[in-house]
Phi, psi and omega in degrees: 000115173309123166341158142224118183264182184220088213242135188257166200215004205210023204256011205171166200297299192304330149297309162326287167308292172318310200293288186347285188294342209225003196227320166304309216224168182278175166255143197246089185258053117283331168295167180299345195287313173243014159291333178295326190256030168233155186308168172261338130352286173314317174287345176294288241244023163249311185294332208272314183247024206195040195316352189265345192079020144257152164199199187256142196228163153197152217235171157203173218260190205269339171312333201235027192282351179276308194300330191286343193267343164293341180296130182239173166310125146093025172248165205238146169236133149245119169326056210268152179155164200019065182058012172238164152263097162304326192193172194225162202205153161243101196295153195242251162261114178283128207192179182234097149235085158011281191290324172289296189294336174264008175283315191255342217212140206246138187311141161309138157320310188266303192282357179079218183298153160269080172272350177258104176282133141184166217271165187248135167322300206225123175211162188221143158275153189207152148236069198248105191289115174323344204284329167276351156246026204246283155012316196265160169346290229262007168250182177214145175328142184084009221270140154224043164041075183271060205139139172312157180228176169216110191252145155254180185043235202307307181279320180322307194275358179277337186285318160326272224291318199274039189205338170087353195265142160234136180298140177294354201268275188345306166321284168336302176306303201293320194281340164280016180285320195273294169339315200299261184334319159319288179303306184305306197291346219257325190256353180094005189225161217299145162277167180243129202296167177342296198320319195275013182273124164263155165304151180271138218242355177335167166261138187301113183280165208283347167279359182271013198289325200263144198289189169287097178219125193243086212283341201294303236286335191288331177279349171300316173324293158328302184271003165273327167319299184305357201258346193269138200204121144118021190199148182241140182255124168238203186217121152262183183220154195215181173285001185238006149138223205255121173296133165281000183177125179217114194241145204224147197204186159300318181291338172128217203240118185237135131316116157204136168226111160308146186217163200262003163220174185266341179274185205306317185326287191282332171302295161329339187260333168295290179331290217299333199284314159335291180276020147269332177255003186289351213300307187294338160321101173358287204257164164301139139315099191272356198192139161218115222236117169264149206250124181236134174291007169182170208289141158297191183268169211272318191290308178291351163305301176327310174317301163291338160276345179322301233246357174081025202251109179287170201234123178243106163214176207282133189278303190220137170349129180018061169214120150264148150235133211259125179251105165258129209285161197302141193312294204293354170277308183307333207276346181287323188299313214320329191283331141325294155294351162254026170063349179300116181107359198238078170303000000 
């Protein structure tokens, strides 16, 4: 599971300038200005994944030199200031030069060089409001990320999941997980479990550069949320990942999890998640609701009432409508969803 640091850039002139030069736009460390000042290893091993011989770089001072040595290929930063996530980075190579970080970056006064350098795979501009990630479980409100942070397990993946981002490394992974399997069934020969699929040291090509942040179902979210009164709404975390609304009310314990489409796909994706995570809900679960930006088709609707799951989706700018699955298929599922009888 990839690293996620929370680095703020962007709260003061001199981070503003560094993103200008170095997060706006590539570094051409190819050219002579800063090809003079890397190892010939380094430049080696930035060309192997960074083939125009530009890229994106951001760097931190020697204060940080332990949070900088955890960083790997394929860890994700979000870019933070003035109360947003400015931008979201997929990390490239990581490394220590000085002399390279004062080429692009003019040293702090007081902490020195920005020497721990490294280049971004991937990068996306974003306006992600602190407030979605003050939401999720393992945080707290008011938080405004001061310092760099570097999250592993649980909170790494909460951000990964409630922030939508997927990685090019990730990407990457799954298809040579599949290629892997593919050969083995196609040759007759063992597949090998996961653990041995490496990720490809390949060089990136420039359309896979910008990562994944996958923005429809949180903002659907967001505006169904604003429609809700009288209740208190959270987000849980469960062993099967992160609930998109998990709502407790006069009516009881409601599930719900949104998706940025209406089709066959995502109605199924929605259905398999719900009854993974109602099990885990603090209290039963009285209601599990699939959340949609439009009405499905009528047979998938059916699919969800199969399973006792009502089907939501937004009729007009900040109007929804709820198709409620039939009383007696929920009152049979609820015991389902809550594992009672289920070792």
């Amino acid at each position: 599971m990839p690293l996620v640091a929370i680095q703020p850039s962007y709260g003061n002139p001199i981070a503003r300038r560094h993103w200008r030069d170095t997060l706006d736009q590539e570094v051409p460390f190819g050219s002579e200005e800063y090809a003079a000042t890397l190892s010939g290893e380094q430049r080696d091993a930035l060309l192997r994944i960074h083939p125009t011989e530009s890229a994106r770089f951001w760097g931190a001072t020697s204060v940080q030199d332990k949070n900088m040595a955890r960083l790997r290929m394929g860890d994700v930063v979000l870019f933070t200031g003035q109360n947003l996530v400015r931008g979201i980075g997929e990390v490239g190579l990581t490394f220590r030069n000085a002399e390279f970080a004062d080429a692009m970056w003019t040293p702090d006064p007081d902490k020195g060089s920005w020497r721990n350098v490294y280049s971004l795979l991937s990068f996306r501009h974003t306006e992600i409001p602190y407030s979605e990630i003050w939401d999720l479980p393992s945080f707290n409100a008011g938080d405004n990320f001061m310092g760099l942070r570097v999250l592993e397990g649980d909170k790494a993946d909460e951000i990964l999941q409630g922030l939508g981002i997927g990685t090019v490394t990730e990407a990457r992974r799954k298809l040579a997980r599949d290629a892997e399997v593919a050969n083995a069934i196609a040759t007759g020969t063992r597949v090998v479990p996961v653990e041995g699929v490496h990720t490809s040291t390949a060089a990136y090509r420039r359309d896979e550069r910008e990562i994944q942040v996958l923005r429809a179902e949180a903002l659907l979210v967001n505006e169904y949320k604003a429609t809700l009164t009288g209740v208190e709404v959270t987000r849980l975390r469960t062993p099967s990942g992160i609930t998109d609304l998990h709502v407790t009310g006069p009516d009881g314990t409601e599930v719900i999890e949104a998706k940025s489409s209406g089709d066959h796909i995502h109605v199924r994706a929605a259905l398999a998640q719900l009854l993974d995570y109602a099990p885990h809900s603090p209290l039963p679960a009285d209601r599990l609701s699939a959340l949609f930006p439009v009405r499905p088709a009528a047979k998938d609707i059916t699919l969800l009432h199969r399973y006792g799951i009502d089907c939501l989706y937004r009729l007009t700018p900040h109007t929804f409508e709820r198709i409620v699955a039939p009383d007696e298929a929920r009152m049979y599922m609820r015991k389902i969803w809550a594992g009672v009888g289920i070792s």
